[in-house]
C-alpha positions in Angstrom: 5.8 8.7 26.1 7.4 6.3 23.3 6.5 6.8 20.0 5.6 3.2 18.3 3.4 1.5 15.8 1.8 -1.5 15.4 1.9 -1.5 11.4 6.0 -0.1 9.9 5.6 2.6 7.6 5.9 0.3 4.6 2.7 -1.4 5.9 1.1 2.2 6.1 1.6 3.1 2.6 0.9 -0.5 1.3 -2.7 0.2 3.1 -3.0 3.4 1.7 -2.3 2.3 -2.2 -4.4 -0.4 -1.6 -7.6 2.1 -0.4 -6.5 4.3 -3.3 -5.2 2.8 -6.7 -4.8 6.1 -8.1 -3.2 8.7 -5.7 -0.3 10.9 -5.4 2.2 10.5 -2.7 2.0 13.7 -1.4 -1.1 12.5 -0.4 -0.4 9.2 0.9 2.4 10.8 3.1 -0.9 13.3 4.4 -2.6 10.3 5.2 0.0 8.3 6.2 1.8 11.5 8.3 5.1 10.4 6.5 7.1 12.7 4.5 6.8 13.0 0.7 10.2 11.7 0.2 10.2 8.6 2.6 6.4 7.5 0.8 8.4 7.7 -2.3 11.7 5.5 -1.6 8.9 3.2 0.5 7.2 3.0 -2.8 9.8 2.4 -5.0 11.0 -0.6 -2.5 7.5 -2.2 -2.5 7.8 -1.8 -6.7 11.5 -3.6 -6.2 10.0 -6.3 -4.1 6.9 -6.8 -6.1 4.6 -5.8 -3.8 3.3 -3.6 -5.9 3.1 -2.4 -9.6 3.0 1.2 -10.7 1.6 2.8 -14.3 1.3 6.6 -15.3 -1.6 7.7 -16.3 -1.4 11.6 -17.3 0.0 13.2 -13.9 -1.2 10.7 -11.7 0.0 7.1 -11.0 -1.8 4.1 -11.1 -0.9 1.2 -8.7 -1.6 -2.4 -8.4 -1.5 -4.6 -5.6 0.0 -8.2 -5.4 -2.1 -9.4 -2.6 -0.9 -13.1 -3.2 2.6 -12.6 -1.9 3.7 -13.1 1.3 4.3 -10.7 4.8 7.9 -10.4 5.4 7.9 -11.7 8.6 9.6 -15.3 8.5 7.0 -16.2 11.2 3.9 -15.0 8.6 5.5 -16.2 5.1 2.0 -18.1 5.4 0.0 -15.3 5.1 -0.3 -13.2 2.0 -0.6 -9.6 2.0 -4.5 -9.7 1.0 -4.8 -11.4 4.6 -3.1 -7.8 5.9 -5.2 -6.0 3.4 -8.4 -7.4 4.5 -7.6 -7.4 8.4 -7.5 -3.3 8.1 -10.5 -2.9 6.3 -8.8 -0.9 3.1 -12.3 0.0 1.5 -10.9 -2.4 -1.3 -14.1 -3.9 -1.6 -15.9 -0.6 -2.6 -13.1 0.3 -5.3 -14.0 -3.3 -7.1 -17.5 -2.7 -7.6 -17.1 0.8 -8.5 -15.5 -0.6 -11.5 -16.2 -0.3 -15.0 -16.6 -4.3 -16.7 
C-alpha cells in the first residue's frame, strides 16, 4: 500500500502552529508524526518565507501566523493561507477568545 498525503508536511506543521501558538516542536512532530529535526528545518523555512513569525518566551516559543499570504501552489496564489487554516478546522477560533484584551 502507498504511503501519501493529502496536506505536505509543511502544511502539517503550519496546521499545527496555527492550533497551538505556543508549542514545542517535539511536540508538533508527536502530533504531526514527523521527526523533531524535520519540524524544525520546516519551521525555520516557513520563518524564511514569512509564513510565519517566531518569539521566545522563557523555554517556549511563541508563533504567529501570516494568514494573508498566499498557498504556494501557482494554481492557488488566490487563496491565502487563512482559507487553508479555516478549511481544517485548526481550533483557531477558540485560541482568540481565550484571549486576554
Amino acid at each position: 500500500m502507498s504511503r501519501w498525503f493529502f496536506i505536505t508536511n509543511h502544511g502539517a506543521v503550519l496546521l499545527a502552529i496555527a492550533r497551538h501558538n505556543t508549542v514545542k516542536a517535539i511536540d508538533i512532530a508527536s502530533e504531526t508524526g514527523l521527526t523533531e529535526r524535520t519540524v524544525r528545518r520546516i519551521i525555520a523555512e516557513l520563518i524564511d518565507e514569512g509564513y510565519i513569525t517566531r518569539e521566545r518566551e522563557g523555554g517556549i516559543n511563541r508563533y504567529g501566523l501570516n494568514a494573508s499570504l498566499p498557498l504556494r501552489r501557482p494554481e492557488m496564489r488566490d487563496r491565502q493561507i487563512r482559507d487553508l487554516v479555516n478549511l481544517w478546522g485548526s481550533g483557531t477560533e477558540k485560541r482568540r477568545t481565550r484571549r486576554k484584551p
